[in-house]
Structure formats: structure tokens, C-alpha cells
C-alpha positions in Angstrom: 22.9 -1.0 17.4 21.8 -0.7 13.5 18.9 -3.4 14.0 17.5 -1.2 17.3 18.2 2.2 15.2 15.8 0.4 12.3 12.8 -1.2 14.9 12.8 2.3 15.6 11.8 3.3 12.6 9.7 0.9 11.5 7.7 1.7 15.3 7.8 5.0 14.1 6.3 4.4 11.3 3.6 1.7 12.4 2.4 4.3 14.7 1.9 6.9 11.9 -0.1 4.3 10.1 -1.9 3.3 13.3 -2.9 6.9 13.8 -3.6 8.0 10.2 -6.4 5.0 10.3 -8.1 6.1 13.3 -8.2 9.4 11.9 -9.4 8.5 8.6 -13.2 10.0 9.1 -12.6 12.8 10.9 -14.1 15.9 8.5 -12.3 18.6 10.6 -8.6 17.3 10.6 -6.2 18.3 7.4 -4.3 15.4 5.9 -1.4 16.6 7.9 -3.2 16.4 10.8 -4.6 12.7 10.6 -0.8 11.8 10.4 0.2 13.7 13.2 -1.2 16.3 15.4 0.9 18.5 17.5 -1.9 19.9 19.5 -2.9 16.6 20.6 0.6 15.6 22.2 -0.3 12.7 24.4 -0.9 9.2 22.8 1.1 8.0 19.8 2.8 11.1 19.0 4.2 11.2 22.6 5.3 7.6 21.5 6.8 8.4 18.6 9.1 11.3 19.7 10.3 9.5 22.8 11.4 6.6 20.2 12.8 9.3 17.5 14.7 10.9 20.8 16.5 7.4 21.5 17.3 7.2 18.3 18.8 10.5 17.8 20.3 9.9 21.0 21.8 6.3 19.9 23.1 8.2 16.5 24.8 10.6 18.8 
């Protein structure tokens, strides 16, 4: 269960850096924002809390 807990994380994470690269260029996003966007719940970060959810859940 340890190994799924850490491919979690390192998904997690790969998606961050995945996102943060799209959003490199883009002038009217904060830093925060071209690592995660809350308004824009529906590609990676939708991804990204389903997988921190299972692992919470797994933890649990």
C-alpha cells in the first residue's frame, strides 16, 4: 500500500509540473495560479484531487 500511497504523489506532482509548463506564458495568471487554479477545476487539477482523495482515503 506504501508504493501506491507514493505513485500518488509522484502523479501528483508530475501533474503540477505538467500544468505549471503549460502555463508558463500566460501574463495574467499569478505564480500560484500557473501551479494550480481553482477556478479552472476540470483538467489536471480535477486529476490531482481525485488522486490526493484516494490517498487520503488509503491513509484512512
Amino acid at each position: 500500500m506504501t508504493t501506491i500511497i507514493h505513485i500518488g504523489f509522484a502523479m501528483i506532482i508530475l501533474l503540477l509540473l505538467h500544468h505549471r509548463y503549460i502555463h508558463r506564458n500566460d501574463k495574467d495568471k499569478t505564480g500560484l495560479q500557473k501551479w494550480f487554479q481553482l477556478s479552472d477545476v476540470r483538467n489536471h487539477e480535477t486529476v490531482e484531487l481525485i488522486i490526493l482523495g484516494i490517498i487520503i482515503g488509503l491513509l484512512i
